[in-house]
N, C-alpha and C positions, 0 to 999 in steps of 0.2 A: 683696362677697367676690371678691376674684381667682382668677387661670385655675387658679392651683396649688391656693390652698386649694380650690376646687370638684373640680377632678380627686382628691386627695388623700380629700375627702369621699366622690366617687363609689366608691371605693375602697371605703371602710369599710364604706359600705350594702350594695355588690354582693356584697362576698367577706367582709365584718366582717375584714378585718385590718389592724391597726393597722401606723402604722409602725413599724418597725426603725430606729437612730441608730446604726449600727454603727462612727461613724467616729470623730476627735475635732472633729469640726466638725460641729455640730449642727445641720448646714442642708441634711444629704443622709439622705431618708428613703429605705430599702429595703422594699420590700414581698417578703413571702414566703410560698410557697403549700407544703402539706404536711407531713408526718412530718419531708422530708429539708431542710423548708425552701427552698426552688429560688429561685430571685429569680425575680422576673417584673414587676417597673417599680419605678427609681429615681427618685426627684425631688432634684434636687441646683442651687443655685445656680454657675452659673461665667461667667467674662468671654466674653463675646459672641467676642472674639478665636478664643478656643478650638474657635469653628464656624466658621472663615474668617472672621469678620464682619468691616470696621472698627470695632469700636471695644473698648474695654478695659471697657465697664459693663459689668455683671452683670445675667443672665438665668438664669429659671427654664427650664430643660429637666426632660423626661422619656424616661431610656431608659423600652425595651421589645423583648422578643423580639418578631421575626415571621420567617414564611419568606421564605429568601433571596431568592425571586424577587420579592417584594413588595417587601422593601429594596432590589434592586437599580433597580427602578422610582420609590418614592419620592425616594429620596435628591436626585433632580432636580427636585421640587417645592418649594415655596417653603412653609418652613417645618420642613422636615424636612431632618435631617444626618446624615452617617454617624456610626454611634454614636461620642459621649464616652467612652472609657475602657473601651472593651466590646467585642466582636469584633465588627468591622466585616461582618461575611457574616451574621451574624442577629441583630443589634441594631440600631437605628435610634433616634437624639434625634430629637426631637419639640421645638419651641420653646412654652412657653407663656405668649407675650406678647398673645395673642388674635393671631396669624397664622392659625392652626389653631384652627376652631369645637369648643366642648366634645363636640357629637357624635362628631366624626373622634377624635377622641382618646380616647372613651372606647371606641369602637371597637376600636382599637389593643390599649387596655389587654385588650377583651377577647379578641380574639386573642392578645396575648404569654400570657394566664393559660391557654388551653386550650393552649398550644402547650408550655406548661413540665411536665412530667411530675411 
């Protein structure tokens, strides 16, 4: 099993919610918490490019909320980008190519989930 489908699992068991396809490309799960539905970790395929990377393949990432001081600290560790397509002051990509052990990450997830109202 890969990084994503294991994260994606850890998901399901911890909070049971499944993902959300909200998009027309069926490769970017939303995960959503409450009545008002709040996002709290995306899983989405995009070109490595897209995180300064060199190169044009495609990598699974994961946003997530966290507090801004924690993104502002992360973002300079290897592994971690300023978010994809998210507000950059309290979102933070997560790479998961195995850079980032399943722990840290589910970590994350579980601060973006108590951090989302």
């Amino acid at each position: 099993m890969n990084q994503s489908d294991r994260i994606m699992d850890f998901i399901t068991r911890e909070y049971a919610d499944k993902p959300d396809y909200l998009f027309e490309t069926s490769d970017t799960a939303v995960f959503r918490k409450g009545k008002r539905k709040k996002w709290y970790a995306v899983v989405m395929n995009i070109s490595r490019s897209k995180l300064g990377l060199k190169s044009d393949e495609k990598v699974t990432v994961l946003n997530v909320k966290l507090n801004p001081n924690d993104v502002a600290l992360l973002v300079d560790r290897k592994g971690y980008f300023p978010a994809y397509h998210m507000n950059k002051k309290h979102w933070c990509t997560l790479i998961l190519d195995g850079t980032l052990s399943d722990d840290e990450v589910f970590s994350a997830i579980c601060c973006s989930y108590s951090l989302v109202k």
